[in-house]
MARGU-335118 format. One record per residue (C-alpha): residue number from 1; residue in one letter; x, y, z. Coordinates in steps of 0.5 Angstrom, whole numbers, plus 500, padded with zeros to 3 digits. Layout:
<pts>
<NUM,A,<X,Y,Z>>
...
</pts>
This chain:
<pts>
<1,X,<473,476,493>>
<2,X,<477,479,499>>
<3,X,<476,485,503>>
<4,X,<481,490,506>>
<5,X,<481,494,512>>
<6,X,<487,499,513>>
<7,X,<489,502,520>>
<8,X,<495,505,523>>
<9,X,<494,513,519>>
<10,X,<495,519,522>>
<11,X,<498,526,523>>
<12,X,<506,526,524>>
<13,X,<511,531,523>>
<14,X,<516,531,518>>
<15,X,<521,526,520>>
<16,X,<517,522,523>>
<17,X,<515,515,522>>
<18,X,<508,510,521>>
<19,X,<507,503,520>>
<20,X,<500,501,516>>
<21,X,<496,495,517>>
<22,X,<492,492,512>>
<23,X,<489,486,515>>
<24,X,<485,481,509>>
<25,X,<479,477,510>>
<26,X,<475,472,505>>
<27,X,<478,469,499>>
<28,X,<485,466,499>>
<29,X,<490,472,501>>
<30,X,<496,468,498>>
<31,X,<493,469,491>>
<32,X,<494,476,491>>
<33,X,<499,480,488>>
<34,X,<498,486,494>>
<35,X,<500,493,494>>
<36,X,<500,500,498>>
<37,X,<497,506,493>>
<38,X,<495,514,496>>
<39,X,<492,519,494>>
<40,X,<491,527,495>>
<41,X,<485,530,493>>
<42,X,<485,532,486>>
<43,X,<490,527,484>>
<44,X,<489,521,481>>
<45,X,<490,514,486>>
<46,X,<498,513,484>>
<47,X,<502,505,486>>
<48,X,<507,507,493>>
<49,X,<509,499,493>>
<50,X,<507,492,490>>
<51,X,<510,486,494>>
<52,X,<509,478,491>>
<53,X,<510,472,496>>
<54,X,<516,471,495>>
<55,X,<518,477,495>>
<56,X,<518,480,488>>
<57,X,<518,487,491>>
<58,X,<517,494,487>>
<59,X,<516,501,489>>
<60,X,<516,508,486>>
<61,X,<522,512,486>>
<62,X,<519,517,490>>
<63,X,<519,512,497>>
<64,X,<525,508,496>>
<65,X,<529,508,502>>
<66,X,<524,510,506>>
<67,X,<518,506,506>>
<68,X,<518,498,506>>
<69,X,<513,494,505>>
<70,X,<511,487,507>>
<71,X,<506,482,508>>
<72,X,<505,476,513>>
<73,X,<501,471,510>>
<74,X,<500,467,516>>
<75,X,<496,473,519>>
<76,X,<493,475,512>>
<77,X,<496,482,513>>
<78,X,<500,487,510>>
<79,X,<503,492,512>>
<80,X,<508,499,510>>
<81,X,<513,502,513>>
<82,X,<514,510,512>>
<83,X,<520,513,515>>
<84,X,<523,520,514>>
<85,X,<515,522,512>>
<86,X,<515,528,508>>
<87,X,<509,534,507>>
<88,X,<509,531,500>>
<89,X,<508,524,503>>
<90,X,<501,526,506>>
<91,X,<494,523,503>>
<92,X,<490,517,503>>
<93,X,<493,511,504>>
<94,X,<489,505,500>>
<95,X,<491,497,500>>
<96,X,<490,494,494>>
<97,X,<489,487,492>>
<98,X,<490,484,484>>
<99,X,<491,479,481>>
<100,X,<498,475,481>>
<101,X,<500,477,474>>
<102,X,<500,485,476>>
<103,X,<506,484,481>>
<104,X,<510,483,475>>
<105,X,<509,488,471>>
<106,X,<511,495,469>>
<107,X,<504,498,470>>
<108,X,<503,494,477>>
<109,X,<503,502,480>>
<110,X,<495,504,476>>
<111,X,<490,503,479>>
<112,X,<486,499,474>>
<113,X,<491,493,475>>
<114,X,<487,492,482>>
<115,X,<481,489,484>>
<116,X,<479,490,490>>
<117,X,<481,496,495>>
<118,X,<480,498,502>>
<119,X,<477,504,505>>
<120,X,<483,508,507>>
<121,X,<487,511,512>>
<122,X,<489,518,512>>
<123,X,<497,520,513>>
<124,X,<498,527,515>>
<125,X,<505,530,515>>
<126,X,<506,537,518>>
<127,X,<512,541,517>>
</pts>
């Protein structure tokens, strides 16, 4: 098992830009495909970005160009950075993590495909 703990959310106008941190503990983080998901109230949780260790990297169109994700296995943390944030962009920001396999595949952005989670941080984009 591993267990997650997100930070770095908060309120930003548009424009503006924030970086999340998701510091993992437990099993072997390495062994993990990760990922960054949201969710606003309402809405189903949707995959932002998935990143494998070598680098194998995926993210849903609406935030390429603007967000990357990365992580540091020596430190056991992941991390999103969003820059050129839209209102759109507001909900709750989870860190994920699945297994291996998930990162290579086409549905790597459902929920389903992961097994455990954080217990979020809000980002708040304001026009």
């Amino acid at each position: 098992q591993v267990q997650l703990v997100e930070s770095g959310g908060d309120s930003v106008q548009t424009g503006g830009s924030l970086r999340l941190s998701c510091s993992a503990s437990g099993d072997t983080y390495n062994m993990y495909c990760m990922a960054w998901f949201r969710q606003v109230p309402g809405a189903e949780r949707e995959g932002v970005a998935s990143i494998w260790n070598d680098g194998v990297i995926l993210y849903v169109d609406s935030v390429k160009d603007r967000f990357v994700i990365s992580r540091v296995n020596a430190n056991n943390t992941l991390y999103l950075q969003m820059t050129s944030l839209k209102p759109e962009d507001t909900a709750v920001y989870y860190c994920a993590a699945g297994w291996a396999r998930v990162c290579f595949s086409d549905s790597w952005w459902k929920s389903e495909n992961f097994n455990y989670w954080g217990q979020g941080t809000q980002v708040t984009v304001s026009s």
